[in-house]
Legacy VTK file of the C-alpha trace (Angstrom):
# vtk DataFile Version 3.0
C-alpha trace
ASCII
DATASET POLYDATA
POINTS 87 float
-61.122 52.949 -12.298
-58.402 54.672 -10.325
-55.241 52.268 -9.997
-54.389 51.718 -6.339
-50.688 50.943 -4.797
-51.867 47.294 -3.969
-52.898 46.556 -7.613
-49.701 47.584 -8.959
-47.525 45.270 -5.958
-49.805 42.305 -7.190
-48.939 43.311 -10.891
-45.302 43.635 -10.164
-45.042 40.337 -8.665
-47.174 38.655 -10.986
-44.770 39.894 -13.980
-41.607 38.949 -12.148
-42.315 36.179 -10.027
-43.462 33.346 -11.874
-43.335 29.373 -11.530
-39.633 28.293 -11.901
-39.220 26.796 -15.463
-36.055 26.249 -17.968
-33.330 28.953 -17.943
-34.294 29.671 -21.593
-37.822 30.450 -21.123
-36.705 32.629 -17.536
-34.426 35.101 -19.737
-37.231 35.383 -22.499
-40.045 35.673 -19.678
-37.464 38.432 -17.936
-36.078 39.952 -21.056
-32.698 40.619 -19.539
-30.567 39.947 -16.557
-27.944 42.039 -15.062
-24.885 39.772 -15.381
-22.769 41.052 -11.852
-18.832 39.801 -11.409
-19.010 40.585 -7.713
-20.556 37.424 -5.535
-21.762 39.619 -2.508
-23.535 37.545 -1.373
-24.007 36.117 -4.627
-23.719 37.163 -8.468
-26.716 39.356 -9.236
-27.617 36.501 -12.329
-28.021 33.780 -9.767
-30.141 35.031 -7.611
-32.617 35.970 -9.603
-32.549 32.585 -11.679
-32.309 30.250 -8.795
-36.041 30.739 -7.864
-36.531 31.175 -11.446
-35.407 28.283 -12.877
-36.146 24.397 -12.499
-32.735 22.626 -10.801
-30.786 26.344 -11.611
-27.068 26.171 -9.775
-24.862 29.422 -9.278
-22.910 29.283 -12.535
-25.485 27.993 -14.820
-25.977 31.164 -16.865
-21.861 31.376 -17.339
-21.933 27.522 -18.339
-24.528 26.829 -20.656
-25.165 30.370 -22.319
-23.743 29.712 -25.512
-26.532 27.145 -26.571
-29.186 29.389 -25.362
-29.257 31.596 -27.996
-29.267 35.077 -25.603
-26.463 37.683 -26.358
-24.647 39.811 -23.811
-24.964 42.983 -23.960
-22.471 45.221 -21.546
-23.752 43.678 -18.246
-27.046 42.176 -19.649
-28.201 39.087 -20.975
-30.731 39.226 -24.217
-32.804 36.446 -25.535
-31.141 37.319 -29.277
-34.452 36.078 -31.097
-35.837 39.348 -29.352
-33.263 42.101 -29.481
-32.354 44.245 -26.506
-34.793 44.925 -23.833
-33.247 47.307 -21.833
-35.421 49.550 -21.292
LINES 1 88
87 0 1 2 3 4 5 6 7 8 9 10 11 12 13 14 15 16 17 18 19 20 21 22 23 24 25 26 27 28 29 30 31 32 33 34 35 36 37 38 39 40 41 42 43 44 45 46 47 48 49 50 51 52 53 54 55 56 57 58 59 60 61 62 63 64 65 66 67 68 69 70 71 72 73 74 75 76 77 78 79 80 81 82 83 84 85 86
């Protein structure tokens, strides 16, 4: 079966667009997030968490990261139970 440019959009999508659910399970899911300073137009961390992420708000990563249990990593964000997924 030869793998066709459609099937690997739907596969893409599939792996990174998902139902939004807690901001725990969205960093596992994801494996990492690029943590950006720069808000132009927005932080790099919340906009890919705010469709994500049940009820996520710009800042929510920065605020409650400590009880998550992720580690950053240079300008990523681990789920530490996992190790780093940079790939």
């Amino acid at each position: 079966m030869s793998v066709t440019l459609d099937h690997l959009r739907r596969l893409v999508v599939s792996q990174s667009l998902f139902p939004p659910t807690t901001l725990k399970r969205a960093l596992h899911r994801l494996q990492f997030v690029q943590a950006d300073p720069i808000r132009a137009p927005a932080r790099a961390q919340d906009l890919i968490l705010r469709h994500r992420v049940k009820d996520y708000h710009a800042g929510d990563l920065e605020r409650r990261y400590t009880k998550l249990g992720v580690e950053e990593d240079s300008s990523s964000i681990t789920d530490s139970s996992r190790g780093n997924f940079r790939r």
